[in-house]
Structures are given as C-alpha cells and as structure tokens.
MDAnalysis code that builds the backbone (N, CA, C; Angstrom):
import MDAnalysis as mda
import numpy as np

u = mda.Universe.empty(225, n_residues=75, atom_resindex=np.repeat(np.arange(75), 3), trajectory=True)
u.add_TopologyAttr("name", ["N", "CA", "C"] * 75)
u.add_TopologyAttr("resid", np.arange(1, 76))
u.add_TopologyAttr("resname", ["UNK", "UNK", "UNK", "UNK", "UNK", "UNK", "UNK", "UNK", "UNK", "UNK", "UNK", "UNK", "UNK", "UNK", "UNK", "UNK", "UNK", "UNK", "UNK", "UNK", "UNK", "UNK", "UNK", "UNK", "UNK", "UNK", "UNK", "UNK", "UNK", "UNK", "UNK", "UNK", "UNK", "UNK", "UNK", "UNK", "UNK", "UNK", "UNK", "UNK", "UNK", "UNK", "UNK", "UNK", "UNK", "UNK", "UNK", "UNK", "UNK", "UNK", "UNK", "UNK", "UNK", "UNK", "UNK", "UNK", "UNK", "UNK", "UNK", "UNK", "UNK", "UNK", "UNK", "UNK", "UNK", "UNK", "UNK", "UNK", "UNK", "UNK", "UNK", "UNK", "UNK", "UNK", "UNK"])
u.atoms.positions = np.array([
    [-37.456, 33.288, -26.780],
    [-37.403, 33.172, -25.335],
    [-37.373, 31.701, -24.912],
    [-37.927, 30.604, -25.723],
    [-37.916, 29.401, -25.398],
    [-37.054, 28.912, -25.212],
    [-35.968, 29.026, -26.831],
    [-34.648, 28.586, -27.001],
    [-33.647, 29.242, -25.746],
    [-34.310, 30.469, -25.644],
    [-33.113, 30.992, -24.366],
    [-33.066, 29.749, -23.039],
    [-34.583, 29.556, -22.822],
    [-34.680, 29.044, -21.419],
    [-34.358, 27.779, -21.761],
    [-34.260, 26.917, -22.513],
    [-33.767, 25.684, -23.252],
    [-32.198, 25.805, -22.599],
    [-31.658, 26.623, -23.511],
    [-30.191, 26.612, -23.326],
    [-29.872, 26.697, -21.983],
    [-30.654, 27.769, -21.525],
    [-30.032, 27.899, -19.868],
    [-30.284, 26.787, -18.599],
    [-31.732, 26.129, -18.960],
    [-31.395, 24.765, -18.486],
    [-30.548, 23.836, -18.871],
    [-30.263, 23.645, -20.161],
    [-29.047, 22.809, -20.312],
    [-27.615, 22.940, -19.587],
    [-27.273, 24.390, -20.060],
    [-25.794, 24.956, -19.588],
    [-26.146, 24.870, -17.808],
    [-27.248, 25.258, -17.428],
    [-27.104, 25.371, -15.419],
    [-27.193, 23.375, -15.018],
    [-27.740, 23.060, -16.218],
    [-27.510, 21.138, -15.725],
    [-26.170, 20.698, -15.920],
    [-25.566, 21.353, -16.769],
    [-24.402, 20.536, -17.764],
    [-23.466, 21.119, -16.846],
    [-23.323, 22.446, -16.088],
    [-22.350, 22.823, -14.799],
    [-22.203, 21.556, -13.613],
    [-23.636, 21.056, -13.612],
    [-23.708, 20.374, -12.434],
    [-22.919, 19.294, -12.671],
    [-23.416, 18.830, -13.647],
    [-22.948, 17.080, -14.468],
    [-21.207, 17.413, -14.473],
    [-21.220, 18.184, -15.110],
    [-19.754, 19.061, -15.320],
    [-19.151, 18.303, -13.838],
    [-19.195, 19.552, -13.368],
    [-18.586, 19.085, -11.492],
    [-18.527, 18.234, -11.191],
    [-19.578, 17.535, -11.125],
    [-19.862, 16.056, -10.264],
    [-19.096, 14.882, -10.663],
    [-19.017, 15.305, -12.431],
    [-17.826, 14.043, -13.050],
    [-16.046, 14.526, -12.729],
    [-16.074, 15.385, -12.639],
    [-14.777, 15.838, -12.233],
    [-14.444, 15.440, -10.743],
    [-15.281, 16.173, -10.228],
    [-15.339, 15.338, -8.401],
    [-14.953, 13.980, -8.622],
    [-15.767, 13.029, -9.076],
    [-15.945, 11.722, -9.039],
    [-15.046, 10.463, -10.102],
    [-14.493, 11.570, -10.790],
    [-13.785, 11.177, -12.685],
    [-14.305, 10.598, -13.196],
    [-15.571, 10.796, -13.131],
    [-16.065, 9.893, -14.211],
    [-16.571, 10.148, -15.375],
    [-15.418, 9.348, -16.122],
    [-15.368, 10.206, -17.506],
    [-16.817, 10.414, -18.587],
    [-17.659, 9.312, -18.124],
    [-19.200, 9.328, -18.857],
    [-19.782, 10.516, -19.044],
    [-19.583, 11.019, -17.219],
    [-20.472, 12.392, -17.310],
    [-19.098, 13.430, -18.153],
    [-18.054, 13.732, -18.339],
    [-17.582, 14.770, -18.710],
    [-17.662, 14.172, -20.073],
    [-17.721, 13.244, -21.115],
    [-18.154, 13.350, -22.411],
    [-19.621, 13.747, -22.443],
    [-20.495, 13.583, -21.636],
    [-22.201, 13.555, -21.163],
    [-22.163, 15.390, -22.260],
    [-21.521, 16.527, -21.094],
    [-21.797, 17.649, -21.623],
    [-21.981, 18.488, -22.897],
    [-20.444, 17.973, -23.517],
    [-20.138, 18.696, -24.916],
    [-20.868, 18.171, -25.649],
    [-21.478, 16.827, -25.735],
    [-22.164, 15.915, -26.439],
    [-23.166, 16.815, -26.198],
    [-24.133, 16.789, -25.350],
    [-25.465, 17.107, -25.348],
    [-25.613, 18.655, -25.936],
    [-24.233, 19.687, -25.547],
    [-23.708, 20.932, -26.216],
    [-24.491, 21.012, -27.694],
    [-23.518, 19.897, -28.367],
    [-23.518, 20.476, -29.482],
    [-24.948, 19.353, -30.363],
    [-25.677, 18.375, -29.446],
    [-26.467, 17.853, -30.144],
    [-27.806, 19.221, -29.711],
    [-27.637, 19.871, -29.407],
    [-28.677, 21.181, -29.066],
    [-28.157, 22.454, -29.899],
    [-26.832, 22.790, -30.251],
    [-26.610, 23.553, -30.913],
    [-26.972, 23.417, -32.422],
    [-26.535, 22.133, -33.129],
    [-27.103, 21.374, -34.218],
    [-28.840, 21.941, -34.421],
    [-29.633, 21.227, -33.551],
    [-31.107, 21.472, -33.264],
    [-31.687, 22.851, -33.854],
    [-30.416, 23.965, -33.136],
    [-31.102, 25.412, -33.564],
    [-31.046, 25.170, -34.896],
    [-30.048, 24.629, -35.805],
    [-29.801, 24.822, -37.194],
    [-30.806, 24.492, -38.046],
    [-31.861, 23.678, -37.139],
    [-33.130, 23.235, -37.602],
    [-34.416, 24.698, -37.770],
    [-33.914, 25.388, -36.959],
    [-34.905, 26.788, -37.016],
    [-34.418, 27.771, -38.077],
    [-32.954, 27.288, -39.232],
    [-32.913, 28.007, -40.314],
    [-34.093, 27.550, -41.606],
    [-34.937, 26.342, -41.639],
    [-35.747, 25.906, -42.672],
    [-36.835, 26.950, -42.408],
    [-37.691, 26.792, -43.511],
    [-38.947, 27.906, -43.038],
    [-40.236, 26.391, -42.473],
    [-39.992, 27.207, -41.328],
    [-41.453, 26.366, -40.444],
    [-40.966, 25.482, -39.429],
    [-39.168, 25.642, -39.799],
    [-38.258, 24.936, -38.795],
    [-38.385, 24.841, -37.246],
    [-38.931, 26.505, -36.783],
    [-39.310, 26.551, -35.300],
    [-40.052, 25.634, -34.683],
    [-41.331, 25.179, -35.161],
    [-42.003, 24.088, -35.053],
    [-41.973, 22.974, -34.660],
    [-40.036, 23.086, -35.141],
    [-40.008, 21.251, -34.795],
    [-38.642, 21.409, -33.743],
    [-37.758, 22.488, -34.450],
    [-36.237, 23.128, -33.538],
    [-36.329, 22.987, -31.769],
    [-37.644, 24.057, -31.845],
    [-37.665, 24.478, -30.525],
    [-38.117, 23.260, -29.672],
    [-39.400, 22.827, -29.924],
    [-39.373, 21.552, -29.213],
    [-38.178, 20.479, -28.809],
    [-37.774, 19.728, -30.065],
    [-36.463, 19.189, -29.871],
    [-35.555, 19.515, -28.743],
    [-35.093, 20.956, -29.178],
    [-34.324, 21.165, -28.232],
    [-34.890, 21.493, -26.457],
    [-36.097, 21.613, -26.462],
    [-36.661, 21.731, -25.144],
    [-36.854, 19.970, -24.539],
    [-37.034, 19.086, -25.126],
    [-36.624, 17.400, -25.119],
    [-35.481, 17.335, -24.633],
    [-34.124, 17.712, -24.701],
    [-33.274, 17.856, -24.731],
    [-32.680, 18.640, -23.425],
    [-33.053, 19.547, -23.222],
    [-32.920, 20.395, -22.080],
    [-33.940, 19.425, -20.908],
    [-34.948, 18.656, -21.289],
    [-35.388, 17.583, -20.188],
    [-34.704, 16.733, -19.772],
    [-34.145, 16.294, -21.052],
    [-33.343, 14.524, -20.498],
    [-32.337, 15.461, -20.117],
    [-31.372, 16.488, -19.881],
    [-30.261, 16.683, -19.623],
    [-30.512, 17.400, -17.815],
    [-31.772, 17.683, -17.581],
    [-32.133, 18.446, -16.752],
    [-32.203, 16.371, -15.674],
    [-32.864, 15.637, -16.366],
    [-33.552, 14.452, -15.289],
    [-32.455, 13.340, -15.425],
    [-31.527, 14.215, -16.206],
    [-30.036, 13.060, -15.680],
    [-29.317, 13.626, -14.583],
    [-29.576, 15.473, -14.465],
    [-28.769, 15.902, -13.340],
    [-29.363, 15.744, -12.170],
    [-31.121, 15.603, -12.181],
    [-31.627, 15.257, -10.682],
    [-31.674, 13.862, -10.623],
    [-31.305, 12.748, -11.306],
    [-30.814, 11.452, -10.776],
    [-29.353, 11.685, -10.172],
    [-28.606, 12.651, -10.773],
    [-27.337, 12.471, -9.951],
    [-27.309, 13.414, -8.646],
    [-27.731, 13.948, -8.252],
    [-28.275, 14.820, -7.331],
    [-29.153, 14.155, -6.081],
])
C-alpha cells in the first residue's frame, strides 16, 4: 500500500510538472518526469533482495517527496 501511494504521488506530481513544462517549454521539467519515472521504478527492484522492503520502500517514498516539493515550488 505504501509503494502504491508512493507511485501515485509521483505520477499525480509528474502530470503537473508534465503540463506546466509543456505550457511553458521548458524542456528541464519534461526530462524532470521520465527521469524521476524510472529512478523509482529501479527502487522497486530493490524490494526483490530479501529484507529489500526496508530500504525500497522508503527510498522510493524520498522520492515521491522531492518530486511532490518540486511541483509545489512550481505551483
């Protein structure tokens, strides 16, 4: 359930960032997304070790912060 709410803050920030660089072209924020995508998708791969959750889930909830307090600076 963590990883869910992880992801879904990322993906409902990364819409925003999404838009706003398109609005604006600025190309920072539209590399910003896929980047942060797949440095969180990577992360889960960390919850295949045994005891991996431990360190996965956090990470990626770090992650879903900075991506969440870059979209309310642009906001």
């Amino acid at each position: 359930a963590i990883i869910s709410l992880g992801f879904l803050v990322i993906h409902t920030s990364s819409m925003i960032i999404a838009f706003n660089g398109y609005g604006e072209r600025k190309k920072s924020d539209l590399i910003f997304v896929p980047v942060v995508h797949l440095i969180a998708a990577v992360l889960t791969l960390i919850n295949l070790a045994p005891g991996g959750c431990l360190i996965g889930t956090p990470l990626l909830c770090v992650v879903a912060a900075v991506t969440l307090q870059y979209c309310w600076q642009m906001v």
